[in-house]
C-alpha positions in Angstrom: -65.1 92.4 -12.8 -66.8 95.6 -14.7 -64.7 99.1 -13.9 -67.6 101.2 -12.5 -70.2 103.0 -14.5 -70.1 106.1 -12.3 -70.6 108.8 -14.9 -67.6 111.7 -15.0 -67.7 114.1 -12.4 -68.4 117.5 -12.4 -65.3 118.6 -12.4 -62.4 117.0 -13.3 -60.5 114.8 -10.8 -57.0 117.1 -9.8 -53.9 114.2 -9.6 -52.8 113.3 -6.2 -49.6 114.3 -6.2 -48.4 113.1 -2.9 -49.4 109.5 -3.4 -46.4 108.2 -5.2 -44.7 109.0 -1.7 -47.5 107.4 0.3 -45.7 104.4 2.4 -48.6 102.5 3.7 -48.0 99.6 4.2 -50.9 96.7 4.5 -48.2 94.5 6.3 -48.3 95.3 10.6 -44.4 95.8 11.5 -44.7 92.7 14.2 -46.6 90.0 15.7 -50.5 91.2 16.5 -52.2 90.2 19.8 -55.4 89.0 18.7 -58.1 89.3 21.9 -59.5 86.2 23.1 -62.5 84.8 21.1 -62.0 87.4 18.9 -65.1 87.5 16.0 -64.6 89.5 12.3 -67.3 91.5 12.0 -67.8 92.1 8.1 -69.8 95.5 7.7 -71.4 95.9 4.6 -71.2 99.7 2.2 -75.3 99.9 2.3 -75.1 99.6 6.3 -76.7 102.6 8.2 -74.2 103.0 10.2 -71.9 104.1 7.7 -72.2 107.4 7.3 -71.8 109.2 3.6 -71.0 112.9 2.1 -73.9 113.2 -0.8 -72.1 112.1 -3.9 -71.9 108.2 -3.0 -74.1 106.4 -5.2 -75.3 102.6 -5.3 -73.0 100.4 -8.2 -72.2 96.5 -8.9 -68.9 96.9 -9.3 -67.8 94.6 -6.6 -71.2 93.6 -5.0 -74.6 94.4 -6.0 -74.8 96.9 -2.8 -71.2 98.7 -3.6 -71.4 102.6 -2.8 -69.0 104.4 -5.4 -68.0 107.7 -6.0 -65.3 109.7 -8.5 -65.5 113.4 -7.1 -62.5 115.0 -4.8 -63.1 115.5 -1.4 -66.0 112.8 -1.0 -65.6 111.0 2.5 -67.5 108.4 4.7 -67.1 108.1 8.3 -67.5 104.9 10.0 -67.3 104.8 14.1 -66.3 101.0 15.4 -65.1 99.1 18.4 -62.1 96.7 18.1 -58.4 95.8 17.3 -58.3 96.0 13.5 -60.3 97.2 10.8 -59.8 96.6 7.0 -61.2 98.6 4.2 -62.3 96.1 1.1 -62.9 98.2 -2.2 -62.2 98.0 -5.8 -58.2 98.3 -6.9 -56.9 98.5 -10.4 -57.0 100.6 -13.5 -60.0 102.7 -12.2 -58.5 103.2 -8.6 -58.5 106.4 -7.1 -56.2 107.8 -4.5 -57.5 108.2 -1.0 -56.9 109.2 2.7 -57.8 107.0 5.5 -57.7 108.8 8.8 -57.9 107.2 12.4 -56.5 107.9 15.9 -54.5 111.4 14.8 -53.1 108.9 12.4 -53.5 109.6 8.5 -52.8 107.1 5.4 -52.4 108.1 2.2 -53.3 105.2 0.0 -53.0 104.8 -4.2 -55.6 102.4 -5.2 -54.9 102.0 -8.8 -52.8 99.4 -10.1 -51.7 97.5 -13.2 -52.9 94.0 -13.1 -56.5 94.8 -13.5 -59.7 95.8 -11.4 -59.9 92.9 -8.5 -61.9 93.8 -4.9 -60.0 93.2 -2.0 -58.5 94.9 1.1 -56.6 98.4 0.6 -56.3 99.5 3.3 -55.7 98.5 7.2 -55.1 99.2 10.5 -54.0 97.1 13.3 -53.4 96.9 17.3 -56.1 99.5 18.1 -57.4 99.7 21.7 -60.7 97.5 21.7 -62.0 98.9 24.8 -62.7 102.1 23.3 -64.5 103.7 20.2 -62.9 104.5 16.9 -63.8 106.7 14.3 -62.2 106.0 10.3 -62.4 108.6 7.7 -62.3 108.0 4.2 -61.8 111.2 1.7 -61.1 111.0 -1.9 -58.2 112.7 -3.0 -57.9 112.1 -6.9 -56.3 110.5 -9.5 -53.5 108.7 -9.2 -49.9 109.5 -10.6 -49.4 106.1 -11.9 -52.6 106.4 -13.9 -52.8 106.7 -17.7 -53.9 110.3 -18.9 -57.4 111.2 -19.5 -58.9 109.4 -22.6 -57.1 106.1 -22.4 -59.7 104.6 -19.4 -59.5 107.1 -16.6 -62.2 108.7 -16.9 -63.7 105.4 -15.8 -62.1 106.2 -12.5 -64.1 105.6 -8.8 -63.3 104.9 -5.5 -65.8 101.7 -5.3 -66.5 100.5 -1.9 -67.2 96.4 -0.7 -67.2 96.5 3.2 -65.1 96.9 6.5 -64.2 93.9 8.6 -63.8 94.3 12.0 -61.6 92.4 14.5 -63.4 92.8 17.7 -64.3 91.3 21.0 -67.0 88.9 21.3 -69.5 92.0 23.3 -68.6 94.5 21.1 -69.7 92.3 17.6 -72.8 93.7 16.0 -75.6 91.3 15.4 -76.9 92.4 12.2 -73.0 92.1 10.7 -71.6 88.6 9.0 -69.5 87.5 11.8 -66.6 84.7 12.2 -65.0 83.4 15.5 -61.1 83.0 15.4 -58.9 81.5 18.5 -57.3 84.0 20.3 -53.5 84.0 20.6 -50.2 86.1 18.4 -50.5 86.4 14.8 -47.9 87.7 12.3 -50.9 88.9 9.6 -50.2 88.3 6.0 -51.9 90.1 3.1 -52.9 89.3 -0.6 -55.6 91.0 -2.4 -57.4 88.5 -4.5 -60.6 87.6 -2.2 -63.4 89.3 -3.1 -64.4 89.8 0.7 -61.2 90.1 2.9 -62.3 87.5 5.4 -60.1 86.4 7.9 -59.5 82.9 8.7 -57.1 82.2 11.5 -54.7 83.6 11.4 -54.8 85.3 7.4 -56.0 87.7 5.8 -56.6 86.5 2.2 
């Protein structure tokens, strides 16, 4: 798929220095109780209810409706009901580092990698207490340490955004959101990040 056609930012991107230390993980330590009749709920970047700092803009990269940006300290903030969420973006030679930040808790996640630009999920967070709101913030840190030096593709770099998908009760599912029942029951979750929309079926993520 085409790196995104952001142009370079105003300033240039500082490295994240920290994210060669980050030790997310998209792989939940144990079995995950999945609530009964639970429904993904697939939430789209051009949503409403996703909410934007100015410098997101509109892109193809992994959808025509994508919402990209390459400048430090660009966020979104998304508010949700359920018992996972996954964030599906662009990863590869033009991935940024970002911070995800939910419940007190904050991930520190390197988005570029080798093998080439693919959407898929890069982030997650599971066994969340669906009974109550949740609030995920996404901010842009900066290039990644792994990444080649400027003038050899970075400055092609963006932190392109597909969708969330939301594991969540049947009465907390929105209705203008793509939506898929799964049977209720444990679930050790697998990961692999080649589907271009995260969806999960049964009992994977693929």
């Amino acid at each position: 798929m085409p790196p995104s056609t952001l142009p370079p930012p105003p300033t240039p991107l500082p490295t994240a220095s920290d994210a060669a230390t980050s030790t997310f993980s998209l792989i939940p330590p144990a079995e995950t109780e999945a609530p009964k009749a639970a429904t993904n709920v697939t939430v789209m970047a051009q949503d409403p209810r996703i909410e934007y700092s100015p410098q997101w803009v509109t892109t193809t990269t992994c959808t025509n409706d994508t919402k990209s940006a390459n400048e430090a300290g660009a966020n979104m903030l998304f508010s949700f009901t359920g018992s996972a969420i996954f964030l599906n973006l662009n990863m590869g030679l033009t991935g940024l580092v970002f911070q995800a930040a939910l419940d007190g808790q904050i991930d520190t996640v390197d988005a570029f990698h080798t093998n080439g630009d693919q959407c898929g999920t890069g982030w997650a967070r599971y066994g969340l207490d669906d009974s109550r709101s949740h609030t995920v913030n996404v901010t842009i840190l900066g290039k990644s340490p792994n990444a080649p030096p400027d003038g050899s593709g970075s400055s092609q770099a963006a932190f392109d955004f597909m969708n969330f998908t939301v594991l969540a009760a049947p009465n907390n599912t929105a209705s203008s959101a793509t939506t898929n029942a799964i049977p209720s029951g444990k679930y050790t979750w697998t990961v692999g990040a080649v589907s271009a929309f995260a969806v999960l079926v049964g009992s994977t993520l693929f």
